[in-house]
C-alpha positions in Angstrom: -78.5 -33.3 80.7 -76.4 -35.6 78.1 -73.1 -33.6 78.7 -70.0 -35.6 79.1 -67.6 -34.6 81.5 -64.4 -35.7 83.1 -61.7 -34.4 85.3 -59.6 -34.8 87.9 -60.1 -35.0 91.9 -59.2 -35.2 95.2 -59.1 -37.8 96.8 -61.1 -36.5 100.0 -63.5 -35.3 98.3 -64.8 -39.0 97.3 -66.2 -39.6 101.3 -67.9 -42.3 100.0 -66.2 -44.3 97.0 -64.9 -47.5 97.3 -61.4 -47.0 96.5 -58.3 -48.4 98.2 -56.8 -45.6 100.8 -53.8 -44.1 99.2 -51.6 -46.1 101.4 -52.6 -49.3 99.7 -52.7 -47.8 96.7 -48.7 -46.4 97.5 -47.7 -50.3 98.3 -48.2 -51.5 94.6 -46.3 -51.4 91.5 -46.9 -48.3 89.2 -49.5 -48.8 86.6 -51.9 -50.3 89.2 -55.7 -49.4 88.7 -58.9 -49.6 91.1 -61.6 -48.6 89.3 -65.7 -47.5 91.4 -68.9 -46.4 90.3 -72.1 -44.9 91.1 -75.3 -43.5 90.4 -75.8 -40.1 91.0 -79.1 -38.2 89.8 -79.8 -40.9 87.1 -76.4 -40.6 85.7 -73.8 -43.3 86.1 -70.3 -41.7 87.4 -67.5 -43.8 87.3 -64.2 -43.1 89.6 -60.4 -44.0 88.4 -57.6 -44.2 90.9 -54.2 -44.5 88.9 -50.5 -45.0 90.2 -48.2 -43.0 88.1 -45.6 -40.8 89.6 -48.3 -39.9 92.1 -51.2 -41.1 93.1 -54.0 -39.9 89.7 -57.8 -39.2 90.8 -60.6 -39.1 88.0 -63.8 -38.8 87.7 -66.2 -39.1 84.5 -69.6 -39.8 83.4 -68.5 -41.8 80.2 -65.1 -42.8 80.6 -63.6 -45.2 82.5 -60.8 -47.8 83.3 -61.2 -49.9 79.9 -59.6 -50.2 77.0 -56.6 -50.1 78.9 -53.3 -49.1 77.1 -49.6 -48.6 77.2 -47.4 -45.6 77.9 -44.1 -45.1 78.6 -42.4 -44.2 81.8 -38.8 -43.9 83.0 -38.1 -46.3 85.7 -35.3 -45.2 88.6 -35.1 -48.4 89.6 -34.2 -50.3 85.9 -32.5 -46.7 84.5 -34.5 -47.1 81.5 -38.1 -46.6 79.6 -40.8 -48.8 80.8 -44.5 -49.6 79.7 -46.7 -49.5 82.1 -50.8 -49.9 81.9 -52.5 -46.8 81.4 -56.7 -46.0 82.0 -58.5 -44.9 78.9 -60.1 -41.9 81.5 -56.6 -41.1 81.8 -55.8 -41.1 77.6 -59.2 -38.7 77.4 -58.4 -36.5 80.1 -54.9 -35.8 78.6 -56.3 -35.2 75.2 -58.7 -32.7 76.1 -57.5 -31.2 78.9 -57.5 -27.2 78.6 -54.7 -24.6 78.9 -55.0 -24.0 82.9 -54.4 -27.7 83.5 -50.9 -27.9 80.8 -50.1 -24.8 82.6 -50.0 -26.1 85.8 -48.5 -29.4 84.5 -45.8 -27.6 83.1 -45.0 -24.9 85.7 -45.1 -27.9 88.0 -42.1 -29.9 86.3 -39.5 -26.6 86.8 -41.1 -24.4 89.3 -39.5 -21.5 91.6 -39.3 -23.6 94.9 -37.5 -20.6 96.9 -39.6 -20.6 100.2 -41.0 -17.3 101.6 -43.9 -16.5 104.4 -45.0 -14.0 102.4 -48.0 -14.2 100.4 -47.2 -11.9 97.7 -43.8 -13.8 96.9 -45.0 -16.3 96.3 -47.7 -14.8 94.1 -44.9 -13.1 92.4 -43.1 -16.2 91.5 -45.2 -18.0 90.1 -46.4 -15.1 87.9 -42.7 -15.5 86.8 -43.0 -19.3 86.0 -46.3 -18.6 84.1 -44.3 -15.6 82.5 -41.7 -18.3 81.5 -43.5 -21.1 80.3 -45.5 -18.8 78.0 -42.3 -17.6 76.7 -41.2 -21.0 75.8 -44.7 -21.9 74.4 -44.3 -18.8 72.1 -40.6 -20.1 71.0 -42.1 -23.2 70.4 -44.3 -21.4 67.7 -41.7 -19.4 66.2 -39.6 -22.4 65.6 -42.4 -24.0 64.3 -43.0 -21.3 61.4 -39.3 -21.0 60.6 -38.9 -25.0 59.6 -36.8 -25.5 62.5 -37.6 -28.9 63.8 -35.3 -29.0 66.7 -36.7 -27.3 70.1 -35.1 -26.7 73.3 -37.4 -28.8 76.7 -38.7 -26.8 78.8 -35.5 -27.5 81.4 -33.1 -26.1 78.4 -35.0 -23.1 78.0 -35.2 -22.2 81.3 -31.2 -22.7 81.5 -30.3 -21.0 78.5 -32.7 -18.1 80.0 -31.2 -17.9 83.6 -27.6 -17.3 81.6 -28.6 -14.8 79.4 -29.9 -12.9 82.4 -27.0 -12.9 84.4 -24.8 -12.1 81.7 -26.7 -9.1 80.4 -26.6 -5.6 82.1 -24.3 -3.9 84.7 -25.1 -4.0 88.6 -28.1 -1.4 88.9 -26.6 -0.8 92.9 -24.8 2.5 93.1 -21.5 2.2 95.2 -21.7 4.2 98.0 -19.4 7.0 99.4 -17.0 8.9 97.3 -14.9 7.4 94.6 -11.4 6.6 95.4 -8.7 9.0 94.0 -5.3 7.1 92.5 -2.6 7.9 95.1 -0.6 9.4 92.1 -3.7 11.8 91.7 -2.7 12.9 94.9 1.6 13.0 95.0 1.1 15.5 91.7 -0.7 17.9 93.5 1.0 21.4 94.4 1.3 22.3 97.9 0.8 26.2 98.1 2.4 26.4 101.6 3.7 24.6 104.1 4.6 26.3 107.9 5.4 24.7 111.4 2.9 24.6 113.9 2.9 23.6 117.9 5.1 20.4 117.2 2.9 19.5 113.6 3.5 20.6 109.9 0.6 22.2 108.6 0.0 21.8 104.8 -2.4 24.4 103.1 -3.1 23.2 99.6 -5.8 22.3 97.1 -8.6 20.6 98.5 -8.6 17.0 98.2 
């Protein structure tokens, strides 16, 4: 129909292409590239297979591995910035990719990764990361209108955030039992009367 498209996959779900197994893939130095194509209902597709920090999957109809280009990428290895060859599917994909996608990309980088069997837990925390990475979008903004140039990463803001928390507010948990009386409450309290019993002294007084 003359619409371009691209986007990512899974690898599974390309039965067919003739792309290395990730293993291969794994085994070579980051930045390498296996490109595949096909015809599919009259329209060429093309498949990308990158090595970044993971394994990247692509497919388009009108972009593919060339021109090839340069980004930057911190190396563990040489404890410093490194080029390394990047796919032009990749450069497009990145530079129209829609807000779900930089969502996930960013709740991915800092997410809750507290473990629970529960379904709705985990539900619930990652409504928190969404709730937090919108809230750092939003800062972003603000900053942005008041002239301020410097902003806080994502990681700082979700820092500075987790110590305002804990510092704000008293403990919402009631103690439980009665509250304890100072023992000099006690000593300054009259005794009415005070009598022998069978071998025990008796004290009648204000109730305590």
């Amino acid at each position: 129909m003359g619409i371009h498209s691209v986007g990512t996959v899974r690898r599974n779900r390309l039965k067919n292409a003739l792309l290395p197994s990730d293993k291969t893939m794994l085994a070579k130095q980051r930045g390498e590239i296996a490109e595949c194509t096909a015809v599919i209902q009259k329209t060429k597709i093309g498949s990308t297979m990158w090595k970044d920090n993971k394994l990247v999957t692509l497919l388009s109809s009108y972009a593919g591995k060339n021109p090839t280009s340069q980004v930057k990428r911190f190396s563990k290895k040489e404890k410093k910035s490194i080029n390394i060859t990047c796919p032009y599917i990749v450069e497009v994909y990145n530079k129209h990719m829609g807000g779900v996608d930089l969502l996930d990309a960013n709740i991915g980088r800092y997410k809750i990764r507290i473990k629970s069997r529960k379904w709705y837990m985990k539900l619930f925390y990652h409504l928190l990361d969404i709730t937090v990475t919108n809230s750092w979008i939003l800062y972003k903004r603000v900053q942005s209108v008041n002239g301020n140039e410097h902003n806080m990463s994502l990681a700082e803001f979700r820092e500075d955030l987790a110590v305002i928390l804990c510092k704000q507010g008293k403990p919402i948990t009631p103690k439980r039992g009665r509250p304890l009386v100072p023992v000099s409450n006690l000593t300054d309290r009259p005794v009415l009367a005070t009598f022998k019993g069978r071998g025990k002294n008796i004290f009648i007084g204000r109730q305590l």
